[in-house]
TORKOL-4160 file (C-alpha; in steps of 0.2 Angstrom, whole numbers, padded with zeros to 4 digits, m for minus):
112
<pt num="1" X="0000" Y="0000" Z="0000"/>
<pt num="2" X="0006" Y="0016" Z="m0005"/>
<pt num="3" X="0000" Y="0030" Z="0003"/>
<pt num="4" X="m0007" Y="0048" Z="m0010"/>
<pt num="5" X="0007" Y="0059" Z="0001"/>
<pt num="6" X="0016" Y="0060" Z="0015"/>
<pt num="7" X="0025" Y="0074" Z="0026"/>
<pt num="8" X="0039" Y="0072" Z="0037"/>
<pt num="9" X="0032" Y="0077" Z="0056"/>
<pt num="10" X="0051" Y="0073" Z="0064"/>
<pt num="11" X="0059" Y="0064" Z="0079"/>
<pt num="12" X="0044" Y="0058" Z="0092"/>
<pt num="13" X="0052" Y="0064" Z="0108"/>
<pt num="14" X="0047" Y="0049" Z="0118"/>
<pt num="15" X="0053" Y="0034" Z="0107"/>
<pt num="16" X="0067" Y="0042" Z="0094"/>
<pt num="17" X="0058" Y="0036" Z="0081"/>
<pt num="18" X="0053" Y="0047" Z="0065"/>
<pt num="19" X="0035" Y="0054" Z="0066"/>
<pt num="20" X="0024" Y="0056" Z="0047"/>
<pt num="21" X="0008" Y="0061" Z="0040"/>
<pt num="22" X="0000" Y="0049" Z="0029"/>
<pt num="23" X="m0013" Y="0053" Z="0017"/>
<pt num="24" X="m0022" Y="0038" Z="0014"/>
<pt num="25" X="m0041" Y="0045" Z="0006"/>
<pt num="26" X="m0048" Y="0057" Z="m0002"/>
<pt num="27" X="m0067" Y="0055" Z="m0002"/>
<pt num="28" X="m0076" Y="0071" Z="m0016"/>
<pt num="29" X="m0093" Y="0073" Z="m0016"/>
<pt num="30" X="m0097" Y="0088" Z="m0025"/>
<pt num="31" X="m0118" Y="0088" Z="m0020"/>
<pt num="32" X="m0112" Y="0094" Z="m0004"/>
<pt num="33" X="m0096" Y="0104" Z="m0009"/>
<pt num="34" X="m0085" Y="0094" Z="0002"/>
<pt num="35" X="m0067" Y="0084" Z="0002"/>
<pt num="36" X="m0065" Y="0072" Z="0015"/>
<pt num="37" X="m0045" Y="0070" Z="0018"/>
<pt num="38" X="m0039" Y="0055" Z="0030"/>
<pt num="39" X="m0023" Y="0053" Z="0035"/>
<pt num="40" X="m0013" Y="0044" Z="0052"/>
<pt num="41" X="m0001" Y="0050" Z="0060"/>
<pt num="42" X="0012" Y="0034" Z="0062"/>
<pt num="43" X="0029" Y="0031" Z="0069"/>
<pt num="44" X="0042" Y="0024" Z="0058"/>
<pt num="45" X="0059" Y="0011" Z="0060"/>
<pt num="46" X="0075" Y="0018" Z="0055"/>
<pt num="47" X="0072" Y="0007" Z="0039"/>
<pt num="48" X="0056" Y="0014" Z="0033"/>
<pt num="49" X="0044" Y="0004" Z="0041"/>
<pt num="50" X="0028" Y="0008" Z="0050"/>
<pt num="51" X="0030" Y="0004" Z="0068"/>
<pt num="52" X="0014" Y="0011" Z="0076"/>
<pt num="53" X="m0001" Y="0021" Z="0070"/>
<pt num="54" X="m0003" Y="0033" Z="0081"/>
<pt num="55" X="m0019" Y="0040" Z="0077"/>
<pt num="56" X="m0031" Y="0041" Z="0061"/>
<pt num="57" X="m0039" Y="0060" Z="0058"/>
<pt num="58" X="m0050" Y="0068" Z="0045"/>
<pt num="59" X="m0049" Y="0085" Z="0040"/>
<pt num="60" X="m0060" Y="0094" Z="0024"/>
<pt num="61" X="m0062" Y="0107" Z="0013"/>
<pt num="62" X="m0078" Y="0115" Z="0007"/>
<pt num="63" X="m0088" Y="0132" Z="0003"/>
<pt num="64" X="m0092" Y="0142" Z="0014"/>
<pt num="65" X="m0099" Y="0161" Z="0013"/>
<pt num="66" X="m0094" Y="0172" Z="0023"/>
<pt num="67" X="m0105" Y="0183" Z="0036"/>
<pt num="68" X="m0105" Y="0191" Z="0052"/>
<pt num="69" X="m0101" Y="0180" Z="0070"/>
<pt num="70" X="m0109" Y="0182" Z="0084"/>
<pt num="71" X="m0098" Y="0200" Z="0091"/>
<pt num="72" X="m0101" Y="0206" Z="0075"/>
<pt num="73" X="m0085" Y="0202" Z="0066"/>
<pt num="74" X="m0084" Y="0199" Z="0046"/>
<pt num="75" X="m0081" Y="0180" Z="0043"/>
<pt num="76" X="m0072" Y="0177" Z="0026"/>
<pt num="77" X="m0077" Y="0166" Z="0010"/>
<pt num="78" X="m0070" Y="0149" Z="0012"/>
<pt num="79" X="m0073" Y="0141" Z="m0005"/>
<pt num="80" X="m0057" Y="0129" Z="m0005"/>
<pt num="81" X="m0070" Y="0117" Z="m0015"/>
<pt num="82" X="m0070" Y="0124" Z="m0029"/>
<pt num="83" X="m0052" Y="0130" Z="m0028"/>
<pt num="84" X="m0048" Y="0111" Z="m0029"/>
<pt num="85" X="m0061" Y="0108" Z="m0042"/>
<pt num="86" X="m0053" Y="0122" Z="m0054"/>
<pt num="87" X="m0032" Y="0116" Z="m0050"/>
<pt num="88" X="m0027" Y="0104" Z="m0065"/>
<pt num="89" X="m0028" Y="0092" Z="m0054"/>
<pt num="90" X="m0049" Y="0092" Z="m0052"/>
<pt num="91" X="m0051" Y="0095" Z="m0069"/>
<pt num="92" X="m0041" Y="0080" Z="m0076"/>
<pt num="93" X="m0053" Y="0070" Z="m0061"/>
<pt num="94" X="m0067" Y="0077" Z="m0069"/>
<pt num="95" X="m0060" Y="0072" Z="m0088"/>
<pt num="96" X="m0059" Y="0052" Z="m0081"/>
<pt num="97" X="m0075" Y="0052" Z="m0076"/>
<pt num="98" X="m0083" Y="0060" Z="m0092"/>
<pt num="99" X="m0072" Y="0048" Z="m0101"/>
<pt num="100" X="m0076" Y="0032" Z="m0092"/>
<pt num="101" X="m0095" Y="0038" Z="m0093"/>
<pt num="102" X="m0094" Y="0042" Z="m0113"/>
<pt num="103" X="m0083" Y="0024" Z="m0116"/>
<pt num="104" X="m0098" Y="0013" Z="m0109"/>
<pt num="105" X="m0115" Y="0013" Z="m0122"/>
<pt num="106" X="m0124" Y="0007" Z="m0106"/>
<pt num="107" X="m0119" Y="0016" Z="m0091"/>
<pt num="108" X="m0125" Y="0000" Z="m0082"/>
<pt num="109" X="m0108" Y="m0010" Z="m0087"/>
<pt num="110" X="m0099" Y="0002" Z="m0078"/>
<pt num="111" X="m0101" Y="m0009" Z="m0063"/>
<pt num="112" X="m0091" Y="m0022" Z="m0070"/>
């Protein structure tokens, strides 16, 4: 298993070993505007290998407009959805799936 990306986090303090972020998911569903990114946090040997998972966490990115909180202070557009739906990257996503759509006569086959 290959994880989509990884970031180096460090030494963990407590055992010497190197800390990382690994992406494992990336779940899109564009009826609500929202990515869904998991990732664990892991300890690794000296020779690459995954020791412990240390925990699994979630983080997303979605629209959202702007307003006013609760004292009164402007809250600013958060529309990190469609800035990942617009990067090269989201667009040649959304090529696949229009590609995998138009090669099937009968979109039921697509199951198979």
């Amino acid at each position: 298993m290959t994880p989509i990306t990884t970031k180096d986090l460090g030494l963990d303090k407590e055992t010497g070993l190197n800390k990382e972020l690994q992406v494992w998911q990336l779940l899109i569903d564009t009826k609500s505007e929202k990515i869904t990114v998991v990732y664990d946090i892991v300890l690794l040997s000296p020779t690459g290998l995954v020791v412990s998972v240390l925990e699994t966490k979630t983080y997303y990115r979605y629209n959202y407009k702007g307003g006013i909180d609760g004292g009164g202070n402007k809250i600013n557009d958060n529309l990190m959805f469609d800035y990942y739906r617009n990067l090269d990257l989201g667009k040649g996503i959304i090529s696949l799936i229009e590609k995998t759509i138009a090669d099937y006569p009968n979109v039921e086959q697509i199951n198979l």
